[in-house]
C-alpha positions as CSV (number, residue, x, y, z in Angstrom):
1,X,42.3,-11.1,-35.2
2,X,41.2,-7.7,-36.0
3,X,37.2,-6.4,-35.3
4,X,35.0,-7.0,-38.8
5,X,32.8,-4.0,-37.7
6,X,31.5,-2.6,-40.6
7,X,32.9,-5.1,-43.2
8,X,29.8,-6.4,-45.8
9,X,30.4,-10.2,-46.4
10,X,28.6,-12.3,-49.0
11,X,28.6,-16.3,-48.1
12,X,26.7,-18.8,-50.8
13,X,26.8,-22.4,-48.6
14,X,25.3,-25.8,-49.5
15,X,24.0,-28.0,-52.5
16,X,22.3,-27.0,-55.7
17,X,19.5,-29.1,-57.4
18,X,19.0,-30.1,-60.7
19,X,15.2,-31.5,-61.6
20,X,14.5,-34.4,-63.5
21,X,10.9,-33.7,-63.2
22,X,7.9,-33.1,-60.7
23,X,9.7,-34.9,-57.4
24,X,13.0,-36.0,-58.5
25,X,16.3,-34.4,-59.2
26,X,20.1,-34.3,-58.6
27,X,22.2,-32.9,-56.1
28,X,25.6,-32.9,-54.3
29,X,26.8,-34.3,-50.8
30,X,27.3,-30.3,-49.9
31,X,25.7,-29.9,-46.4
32,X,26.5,-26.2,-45.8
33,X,27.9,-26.8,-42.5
34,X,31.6,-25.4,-43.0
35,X,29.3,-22.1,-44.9
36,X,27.6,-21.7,-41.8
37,X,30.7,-22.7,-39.6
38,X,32.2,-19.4,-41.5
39,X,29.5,-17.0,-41.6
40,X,29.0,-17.6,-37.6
41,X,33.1,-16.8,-37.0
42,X,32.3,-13.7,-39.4
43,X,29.5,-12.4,-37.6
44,X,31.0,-13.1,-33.7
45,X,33.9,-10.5,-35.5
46,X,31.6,-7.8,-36.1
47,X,30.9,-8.4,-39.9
48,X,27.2,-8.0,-41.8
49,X,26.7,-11.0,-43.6
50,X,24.3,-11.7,-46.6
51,X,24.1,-15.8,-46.3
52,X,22.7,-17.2,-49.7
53,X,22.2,-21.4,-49.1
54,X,21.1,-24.2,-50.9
55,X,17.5,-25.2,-49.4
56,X,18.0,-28.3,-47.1
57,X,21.2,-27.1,-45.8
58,X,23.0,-25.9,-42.3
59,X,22.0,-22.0,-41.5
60,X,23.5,-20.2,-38.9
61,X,21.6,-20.1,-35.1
62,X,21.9,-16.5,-34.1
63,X,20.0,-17.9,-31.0
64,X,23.5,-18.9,-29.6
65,X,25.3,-15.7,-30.6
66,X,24.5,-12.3,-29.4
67,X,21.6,-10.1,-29.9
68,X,23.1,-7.8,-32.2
69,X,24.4,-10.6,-34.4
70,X,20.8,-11.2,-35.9
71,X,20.7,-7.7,-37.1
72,X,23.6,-8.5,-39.1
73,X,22.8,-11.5,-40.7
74,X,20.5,-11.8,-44.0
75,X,18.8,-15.4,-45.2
76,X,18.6,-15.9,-48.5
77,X,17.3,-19.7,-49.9
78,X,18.3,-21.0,-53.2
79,X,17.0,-24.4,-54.7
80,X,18.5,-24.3,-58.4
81,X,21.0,-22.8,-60.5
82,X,18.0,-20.6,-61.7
83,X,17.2,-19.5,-58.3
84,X,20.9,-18.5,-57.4
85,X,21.2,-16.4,-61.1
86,X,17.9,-14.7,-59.7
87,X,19.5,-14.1,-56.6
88,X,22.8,-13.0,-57.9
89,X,21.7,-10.2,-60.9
90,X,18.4,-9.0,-59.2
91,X,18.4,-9.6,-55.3
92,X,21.8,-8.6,-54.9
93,X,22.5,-6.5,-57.6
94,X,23.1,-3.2,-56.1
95,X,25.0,-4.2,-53.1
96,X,28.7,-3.3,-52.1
97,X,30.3,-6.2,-50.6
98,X,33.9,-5.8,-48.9
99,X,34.2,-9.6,-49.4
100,X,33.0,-12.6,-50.7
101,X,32.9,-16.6,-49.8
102,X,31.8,-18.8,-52.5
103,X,31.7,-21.7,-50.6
104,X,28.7,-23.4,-52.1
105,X,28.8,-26.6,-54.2
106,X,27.1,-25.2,-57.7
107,X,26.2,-28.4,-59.8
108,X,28.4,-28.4,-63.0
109,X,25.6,-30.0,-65.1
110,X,21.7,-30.5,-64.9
111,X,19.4,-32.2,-66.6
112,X,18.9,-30.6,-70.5
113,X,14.8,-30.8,-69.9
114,X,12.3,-31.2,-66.8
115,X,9.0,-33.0,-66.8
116,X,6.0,-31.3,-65.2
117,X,5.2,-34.1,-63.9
118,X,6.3,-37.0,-62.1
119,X,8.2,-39.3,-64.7
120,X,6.4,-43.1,-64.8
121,X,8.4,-45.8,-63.4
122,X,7.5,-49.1,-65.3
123,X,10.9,-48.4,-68.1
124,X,13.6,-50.3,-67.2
125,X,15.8,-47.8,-68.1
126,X,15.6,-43.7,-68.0
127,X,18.3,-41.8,-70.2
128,X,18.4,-38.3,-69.2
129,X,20.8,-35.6,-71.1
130,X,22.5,-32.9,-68.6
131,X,23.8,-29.7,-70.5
132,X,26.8,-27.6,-68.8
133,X,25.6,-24.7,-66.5
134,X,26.9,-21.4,-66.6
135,X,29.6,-20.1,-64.1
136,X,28.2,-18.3,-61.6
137,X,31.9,-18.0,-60.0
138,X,32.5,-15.9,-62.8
139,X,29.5,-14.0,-62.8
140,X,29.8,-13.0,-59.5
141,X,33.4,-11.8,-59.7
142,X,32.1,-9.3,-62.8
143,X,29.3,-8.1,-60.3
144,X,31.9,-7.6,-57.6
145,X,34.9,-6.9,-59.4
146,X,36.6,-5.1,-56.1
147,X,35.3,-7.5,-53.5
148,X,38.4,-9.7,-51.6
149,X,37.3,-12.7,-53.2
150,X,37.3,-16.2,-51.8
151,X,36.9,-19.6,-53.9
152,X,36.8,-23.0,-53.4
153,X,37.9,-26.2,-55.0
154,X,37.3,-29.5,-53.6
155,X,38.8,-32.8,-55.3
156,X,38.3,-36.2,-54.6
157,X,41.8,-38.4,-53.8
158,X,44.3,-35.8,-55.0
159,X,48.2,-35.5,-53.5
160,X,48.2,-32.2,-51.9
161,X,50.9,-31.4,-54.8
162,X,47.8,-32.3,-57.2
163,X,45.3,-30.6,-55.5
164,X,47.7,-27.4,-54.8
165,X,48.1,-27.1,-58.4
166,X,44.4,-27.9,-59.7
167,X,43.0,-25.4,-56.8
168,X,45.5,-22.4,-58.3
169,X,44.6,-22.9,-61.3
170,X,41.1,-22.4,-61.0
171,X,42.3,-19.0,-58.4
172,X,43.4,-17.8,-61.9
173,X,40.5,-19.0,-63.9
174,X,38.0,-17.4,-61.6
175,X,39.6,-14.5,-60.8
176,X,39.9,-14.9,-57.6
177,X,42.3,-13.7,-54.4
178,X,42.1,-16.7,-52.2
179,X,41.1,-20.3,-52.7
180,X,40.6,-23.3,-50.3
181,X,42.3,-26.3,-51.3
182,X,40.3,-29.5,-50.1
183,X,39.7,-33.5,-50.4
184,X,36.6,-35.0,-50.1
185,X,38.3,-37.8,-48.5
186,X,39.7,-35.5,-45.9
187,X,36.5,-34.1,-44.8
188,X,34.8,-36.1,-42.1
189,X,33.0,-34.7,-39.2
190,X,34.7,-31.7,-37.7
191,X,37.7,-32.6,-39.5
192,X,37.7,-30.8,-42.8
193,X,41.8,-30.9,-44.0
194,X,42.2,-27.4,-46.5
195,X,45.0,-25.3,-47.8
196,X,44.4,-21.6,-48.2
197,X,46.0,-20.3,-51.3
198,X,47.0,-17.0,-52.2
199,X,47.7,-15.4,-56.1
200,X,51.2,-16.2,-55.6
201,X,50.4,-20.0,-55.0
202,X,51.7,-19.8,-51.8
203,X,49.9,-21.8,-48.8
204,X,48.8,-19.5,-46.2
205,X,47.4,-21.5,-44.0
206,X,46.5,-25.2,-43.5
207,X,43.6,-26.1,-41.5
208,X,42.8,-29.2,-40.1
209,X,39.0,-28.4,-39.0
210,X,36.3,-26.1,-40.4
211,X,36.6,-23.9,-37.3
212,X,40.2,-23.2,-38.3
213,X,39.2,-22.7,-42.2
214,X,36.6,-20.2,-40.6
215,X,39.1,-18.3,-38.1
216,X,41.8,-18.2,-40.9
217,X,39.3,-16.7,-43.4
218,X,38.0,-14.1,-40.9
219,X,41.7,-13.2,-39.8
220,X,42.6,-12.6,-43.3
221,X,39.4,-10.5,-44.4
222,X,40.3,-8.5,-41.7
223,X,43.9,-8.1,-42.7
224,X,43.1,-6.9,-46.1
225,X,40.6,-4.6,-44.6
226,X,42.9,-3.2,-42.6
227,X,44.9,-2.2,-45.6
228,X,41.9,0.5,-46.7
């Protein structure tokens, strides 16, 4: 794999929340770890990376890499899909990016409205209304328009035919140049099965852990790098 040196990577990782009201609210399994699993390959290569993460979720520890990797490396905390829009079209806006890794789990829907305060529990039942939320994929990849950009789609009990074809399609939706194909069911521990999958719906690589999926991304930013 080629040196990174120089290369400007943008890497969202983790959950979203959603609030119901002062102390509760919904969220996703996402625990950021194959985000920071990827953002630590990145840097080791030699690339700056701007790491936007849900709050609650796996960082990277540039206390076992080398100095110079810290210099590298900018935090950024989300907590809602509010927080990431913020991010995105203020924080951000502005900033050439060679690449980017959407890894994080964005919730689809939230709840319509939030209480300011903490709802009573004496009903027997709560009905709360969640509204569609916009897609930030989509906003990004307008932001970015000529940053290599990486998606992901994760399924739950797909074929890998199924999931092949459901992951390309959203490539196309989205824009995208890349996106990594996985199972919820496949994902366990260091073992995190995924198919990287290019605009001609070809698999480039399978992986079988998240330190593959992070090599294999790093190895192909750095190929279509090379290429400018």
């Amino acid at each position: 794999m080629g040196s990174l040196e120089g290369v400007r990577v943008m890497i969202t990782s983790g959950p979203t929340r959603g609030y119901i009201d002062a102390v509760r609210y919904i969220s996703n399994k996402s625990t950021g770890k194959l985000g920071t699993v990827i953002a630590t390959e990145l840097l080791k290569s030699g690339a700056s990376v701007t790491f936007v993460y849900g709050m609650g979720s796996s960082i990277p520890d540039v206390a076992l890499l080398d100095k110079g990797c810290a210099g590298r490396l900018i935090l950024i905390e989300v907590e809602t899909i509010d927080d990431l829009l913020t991010t995105v079209q203020e924080k951000l806006k502005g900033n050439l990016f060679d690449a980017i890794i959407h890894a994080m789990a964005v919730l689809d829907y939230v709840p319509e409205t939030q209480s300011s305060d903490k709802t009573p529990s004496d009903k027997d039942k709560l009905v709360v209304t969640f509204v569609k939320t916009p897609k930030i994929i989509k906003l990004m990849r307008n932001l970015w328009p000529h940053a290599f950009f990486i998606s992901f789609k994760l399924e739950v009990g797909l074929s890998q035919d199924a999931l092949i074809e459901r992951a390309y399609a959203s490539l196309l939706e989205n824009s995208a140049d890349l996106v990594v194909a996985n199972n919820q069911d496949e994902i366990a521990g260091e073992k995190h099965r995924a198919y990287l999958i290019n605009l001609h719906k070809k698999i480039e690589f399978r992986c079988e852990t998240k330190q593959d999926i992070a090599e294999n991304l790093a190895n192909r930013i750095s190929k279509q790098h090379d290429k400018y």
